[in-house]
C-alpha positions as protocol buffer text, in pm:
chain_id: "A"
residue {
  index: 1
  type: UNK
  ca { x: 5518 y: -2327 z: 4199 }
}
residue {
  index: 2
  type: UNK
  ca { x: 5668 y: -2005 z: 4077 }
}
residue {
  index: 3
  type: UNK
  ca { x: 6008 y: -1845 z: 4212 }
}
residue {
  index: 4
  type: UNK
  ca { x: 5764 y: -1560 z: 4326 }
}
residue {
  index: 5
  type: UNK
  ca { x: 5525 y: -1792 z: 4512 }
}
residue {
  index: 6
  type: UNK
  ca { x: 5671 y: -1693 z: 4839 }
}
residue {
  index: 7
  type: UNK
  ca { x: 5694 y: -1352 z: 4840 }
}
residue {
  index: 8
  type: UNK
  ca { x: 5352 y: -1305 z: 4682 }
}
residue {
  index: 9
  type: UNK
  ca { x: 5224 y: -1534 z: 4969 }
}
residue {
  index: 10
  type: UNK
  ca { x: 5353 y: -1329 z: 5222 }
}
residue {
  index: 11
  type: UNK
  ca { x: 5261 y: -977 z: 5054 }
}
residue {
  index: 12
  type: UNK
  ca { x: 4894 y: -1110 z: 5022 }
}
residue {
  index: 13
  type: UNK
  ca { x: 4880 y: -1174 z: 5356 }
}
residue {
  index: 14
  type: UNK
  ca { x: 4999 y: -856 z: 5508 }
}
residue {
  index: 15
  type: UNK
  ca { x: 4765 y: -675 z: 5265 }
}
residue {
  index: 16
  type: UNK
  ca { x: 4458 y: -934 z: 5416 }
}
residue {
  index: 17
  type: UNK
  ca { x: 4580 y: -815 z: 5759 }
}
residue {
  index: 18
  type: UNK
  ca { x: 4478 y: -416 z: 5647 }
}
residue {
  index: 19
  type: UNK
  ca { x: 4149 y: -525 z: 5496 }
}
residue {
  index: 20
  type: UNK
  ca { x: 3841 y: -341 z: 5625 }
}
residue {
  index: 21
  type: UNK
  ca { x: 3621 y: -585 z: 5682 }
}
residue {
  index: 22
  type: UNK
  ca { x: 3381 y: -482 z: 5972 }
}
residue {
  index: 23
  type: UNK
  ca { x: 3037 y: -580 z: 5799 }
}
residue {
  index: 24
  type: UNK
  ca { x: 3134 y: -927 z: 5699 }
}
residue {
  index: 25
  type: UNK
  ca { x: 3463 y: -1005 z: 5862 }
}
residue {
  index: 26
  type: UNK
  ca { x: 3608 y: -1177 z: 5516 }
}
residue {
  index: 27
  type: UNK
  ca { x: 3899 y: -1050 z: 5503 }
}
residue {
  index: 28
  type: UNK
  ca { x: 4073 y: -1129 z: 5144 }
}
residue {
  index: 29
  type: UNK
  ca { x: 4410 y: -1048 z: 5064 }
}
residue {
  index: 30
  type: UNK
  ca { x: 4528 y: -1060 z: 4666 }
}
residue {
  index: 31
  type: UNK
  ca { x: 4902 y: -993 z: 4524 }
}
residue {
  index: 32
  type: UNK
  ca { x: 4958 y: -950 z: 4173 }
}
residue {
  index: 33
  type: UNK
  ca { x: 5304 y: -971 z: 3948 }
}
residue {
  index: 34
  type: UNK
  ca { x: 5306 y: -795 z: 3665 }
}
residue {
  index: 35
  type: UNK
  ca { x: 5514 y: -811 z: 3352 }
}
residue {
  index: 36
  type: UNK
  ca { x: 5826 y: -623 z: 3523 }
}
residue {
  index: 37
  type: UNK
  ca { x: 5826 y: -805 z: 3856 }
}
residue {
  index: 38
  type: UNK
  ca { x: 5668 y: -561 z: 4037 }
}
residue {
  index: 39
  type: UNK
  ca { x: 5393 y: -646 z: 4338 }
}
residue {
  index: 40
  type: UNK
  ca { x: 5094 y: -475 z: 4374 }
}
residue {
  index: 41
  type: UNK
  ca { x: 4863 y: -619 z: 4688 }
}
residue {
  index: 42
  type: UNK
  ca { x: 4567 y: -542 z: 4865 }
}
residue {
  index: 43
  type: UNK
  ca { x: 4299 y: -627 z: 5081 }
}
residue {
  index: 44
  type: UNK
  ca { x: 3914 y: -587 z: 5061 }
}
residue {
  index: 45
  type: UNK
  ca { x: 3750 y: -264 z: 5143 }
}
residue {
  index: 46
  type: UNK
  ca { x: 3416 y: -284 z: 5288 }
}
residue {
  index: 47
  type: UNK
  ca { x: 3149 y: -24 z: 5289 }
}
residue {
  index: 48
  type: UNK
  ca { x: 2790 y: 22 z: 5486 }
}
residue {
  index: 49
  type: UNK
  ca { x: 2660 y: 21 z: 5124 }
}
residue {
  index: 50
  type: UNK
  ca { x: 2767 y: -298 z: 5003 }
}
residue {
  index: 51
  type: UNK
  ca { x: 2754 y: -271 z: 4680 }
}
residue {
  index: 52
  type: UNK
  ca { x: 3050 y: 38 z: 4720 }
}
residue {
  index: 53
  type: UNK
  ca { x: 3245 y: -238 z: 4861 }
}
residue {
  index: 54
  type: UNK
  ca { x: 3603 y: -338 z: 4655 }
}
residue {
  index: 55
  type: UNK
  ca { x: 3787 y: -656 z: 4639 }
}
residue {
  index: 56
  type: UNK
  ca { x: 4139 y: -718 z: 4691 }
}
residue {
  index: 57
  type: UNK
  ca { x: 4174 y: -805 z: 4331 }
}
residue {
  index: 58
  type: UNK
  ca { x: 3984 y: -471 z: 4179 }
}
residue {
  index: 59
  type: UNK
  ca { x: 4214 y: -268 z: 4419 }
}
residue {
  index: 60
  type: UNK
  ca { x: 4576 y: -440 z: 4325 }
}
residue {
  index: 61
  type: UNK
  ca { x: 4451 y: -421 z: 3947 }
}
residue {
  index: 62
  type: UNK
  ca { x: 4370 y: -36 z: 3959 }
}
residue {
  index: 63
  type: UNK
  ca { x: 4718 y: 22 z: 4148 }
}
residue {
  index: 64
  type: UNK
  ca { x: 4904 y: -177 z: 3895 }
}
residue {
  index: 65
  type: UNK
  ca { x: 4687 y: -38 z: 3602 }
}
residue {
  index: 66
  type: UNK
  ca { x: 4761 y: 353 z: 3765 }
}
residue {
  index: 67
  type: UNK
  ca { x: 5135 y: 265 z: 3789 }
}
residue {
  index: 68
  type: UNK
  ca { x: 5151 y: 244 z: 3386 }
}
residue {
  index: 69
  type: UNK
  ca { x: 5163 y: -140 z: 3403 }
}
residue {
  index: 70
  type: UNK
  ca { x: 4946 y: -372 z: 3142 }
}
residue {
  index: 71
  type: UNK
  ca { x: 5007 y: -715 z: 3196 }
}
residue {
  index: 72
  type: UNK
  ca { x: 4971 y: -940 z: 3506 }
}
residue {
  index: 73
  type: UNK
  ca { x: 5213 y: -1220 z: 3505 }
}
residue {
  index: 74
  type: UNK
  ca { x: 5087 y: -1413 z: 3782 }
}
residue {
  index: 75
  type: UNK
  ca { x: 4786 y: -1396 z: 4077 }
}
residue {
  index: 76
  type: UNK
  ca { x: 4787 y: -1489 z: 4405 }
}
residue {
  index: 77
  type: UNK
  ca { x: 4453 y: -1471 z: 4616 }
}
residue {
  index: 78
  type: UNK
  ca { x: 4460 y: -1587 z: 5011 }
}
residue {
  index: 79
  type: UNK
  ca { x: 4140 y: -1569 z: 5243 }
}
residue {
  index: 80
  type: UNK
  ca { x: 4072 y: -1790 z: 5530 }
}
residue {
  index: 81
  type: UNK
  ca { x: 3881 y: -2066 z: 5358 }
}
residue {
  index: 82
  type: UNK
  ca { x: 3848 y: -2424 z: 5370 }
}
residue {
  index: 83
  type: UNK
  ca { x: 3943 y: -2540 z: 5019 }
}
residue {
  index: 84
  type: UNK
  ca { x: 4110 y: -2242 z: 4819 }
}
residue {
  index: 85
  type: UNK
  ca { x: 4048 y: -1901 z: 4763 }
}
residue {
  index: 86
  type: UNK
  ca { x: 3914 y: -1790 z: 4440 }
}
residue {
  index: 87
  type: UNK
  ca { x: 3838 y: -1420 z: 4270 }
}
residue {
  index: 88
  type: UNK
  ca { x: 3485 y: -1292 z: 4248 }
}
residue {
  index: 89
  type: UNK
  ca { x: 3353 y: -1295 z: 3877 }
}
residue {
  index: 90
  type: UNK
  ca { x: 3398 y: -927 z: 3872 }
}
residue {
  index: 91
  type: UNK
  ca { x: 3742 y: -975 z: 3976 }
}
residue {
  index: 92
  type: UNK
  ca { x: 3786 y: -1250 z: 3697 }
}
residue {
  index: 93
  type: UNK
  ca { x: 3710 y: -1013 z: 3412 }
}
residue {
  index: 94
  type: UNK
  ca { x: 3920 y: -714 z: 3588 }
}
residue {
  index: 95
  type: UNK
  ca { x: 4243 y: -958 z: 3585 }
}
residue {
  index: 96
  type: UNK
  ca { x: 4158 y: -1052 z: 3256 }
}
residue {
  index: 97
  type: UNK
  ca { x: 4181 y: -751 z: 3115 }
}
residue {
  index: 98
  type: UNK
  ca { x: 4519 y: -704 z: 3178 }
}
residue {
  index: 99
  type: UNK
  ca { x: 4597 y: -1089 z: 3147 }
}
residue {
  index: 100
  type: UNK
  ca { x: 4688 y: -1337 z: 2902 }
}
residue {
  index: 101
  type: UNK
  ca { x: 4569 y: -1709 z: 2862 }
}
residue {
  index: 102
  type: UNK
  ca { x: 4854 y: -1858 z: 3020 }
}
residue {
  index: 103
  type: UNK
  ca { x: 4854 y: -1590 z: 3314 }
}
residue {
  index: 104
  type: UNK
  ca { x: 4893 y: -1772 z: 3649 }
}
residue {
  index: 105
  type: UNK
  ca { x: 4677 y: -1783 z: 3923 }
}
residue {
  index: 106
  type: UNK
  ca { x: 4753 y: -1924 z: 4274 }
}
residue {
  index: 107
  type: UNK
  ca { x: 4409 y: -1994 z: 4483 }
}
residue {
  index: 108
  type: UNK
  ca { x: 4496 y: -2028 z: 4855 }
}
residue {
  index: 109
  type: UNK
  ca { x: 4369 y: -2054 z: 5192 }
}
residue {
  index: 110
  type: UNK
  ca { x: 4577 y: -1939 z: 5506 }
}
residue {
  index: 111
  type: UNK
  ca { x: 4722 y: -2275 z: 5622 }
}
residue {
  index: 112
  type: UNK
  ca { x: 4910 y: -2242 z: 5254 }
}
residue {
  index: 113
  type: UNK
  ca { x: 4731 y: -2478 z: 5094 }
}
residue {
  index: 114
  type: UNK
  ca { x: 4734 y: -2379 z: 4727 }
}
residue {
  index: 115
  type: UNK
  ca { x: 4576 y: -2459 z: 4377 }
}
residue {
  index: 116
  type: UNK
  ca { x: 4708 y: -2262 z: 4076 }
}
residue {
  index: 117
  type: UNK
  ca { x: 4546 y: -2290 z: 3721 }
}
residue {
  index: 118
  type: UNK
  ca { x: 4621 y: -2034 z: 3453 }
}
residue {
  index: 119
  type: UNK
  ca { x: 4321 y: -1749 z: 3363 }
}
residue {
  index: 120
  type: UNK
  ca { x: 4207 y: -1973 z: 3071 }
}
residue {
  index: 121
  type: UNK
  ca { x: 4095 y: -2263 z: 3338 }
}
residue {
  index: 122
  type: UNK
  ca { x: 3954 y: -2026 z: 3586 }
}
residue {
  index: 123
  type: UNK
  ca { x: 3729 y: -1840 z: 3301 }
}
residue {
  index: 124
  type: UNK
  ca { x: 3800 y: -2072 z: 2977 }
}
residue {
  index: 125
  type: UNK
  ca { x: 3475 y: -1891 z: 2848 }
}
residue {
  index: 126
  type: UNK
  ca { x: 3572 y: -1515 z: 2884 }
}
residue {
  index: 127
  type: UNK
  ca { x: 3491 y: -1229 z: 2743 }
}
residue {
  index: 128
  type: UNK
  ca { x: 3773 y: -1005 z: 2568 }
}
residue {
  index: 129
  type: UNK
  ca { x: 3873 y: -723 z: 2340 }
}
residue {
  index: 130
  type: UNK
  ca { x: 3882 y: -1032 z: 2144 }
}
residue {
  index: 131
  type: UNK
  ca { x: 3507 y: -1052 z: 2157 }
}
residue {
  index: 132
  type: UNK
  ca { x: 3469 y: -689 z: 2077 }
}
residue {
  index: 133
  type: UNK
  ca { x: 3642 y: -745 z: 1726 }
}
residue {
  index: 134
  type: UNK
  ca { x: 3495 y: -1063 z: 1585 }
}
């Protein structure tokens, strides 16, 4: 468990509490850490025209990418689930563009459960700038 664990918990789950959610009711809350320390969270944001609908995770990435930040240090994603809460595979590649291999990433549910793996074993097939140049 990181130092940050804690903290990001808590953020995620305030942002969950301002999701709009009145389609499905899923609310999803998401807190990431980026290379300086700084948190960036949100919740989902649905739309009548689901496919305009954002996660958490593409939110919290485009505030940390518009604040001049490029790496994410660590992920935390909460939603009330049985089992643990994981990102979307749209949300995957998003955080892995501004992730490295080793990049943690804390799946949880709202009791606190938790599972954390690092971006390589939540997409250990991914595609990458990497990709792009080979």
């Amino acid at each position: 468990m990181s130092e940050f664990f804690e903290k990001m918990f808590m953020e995620a789950k305030n942002a969950r509490e301002n999701a709009h959610t009145p389609y499905s009711g899923f609310k999803v809350g998401a807190c990431l850490r980026s290379e300086s320390g700084e948190l960036f969270s949100s919740g989902n944001i649905e739309n009548a025209a689901y496919p305009n609908c954002l996660c958490a995770e593409a939110v919290a990435v485009g505030k940390l990418a518009s604040s001049g930040q490029r790496e994410i240090k660590e992920v935390l994603v909460v939603a009330d689930v049985h089992g643990y809460c994981a990102p979307c595979g749209s949300c995957r590649q998003q955080i892995k563009e501004f992730s490295k291999s080793d990049t943690i990433i804390h799946l949880c549910n709202m009791k606190g459960e938790n599972k954390t793996v690092t971006m390589r074993e939540l997409m250990p097939y991914s595609f990458s700038s990497k990709t792009m140049k080979s």
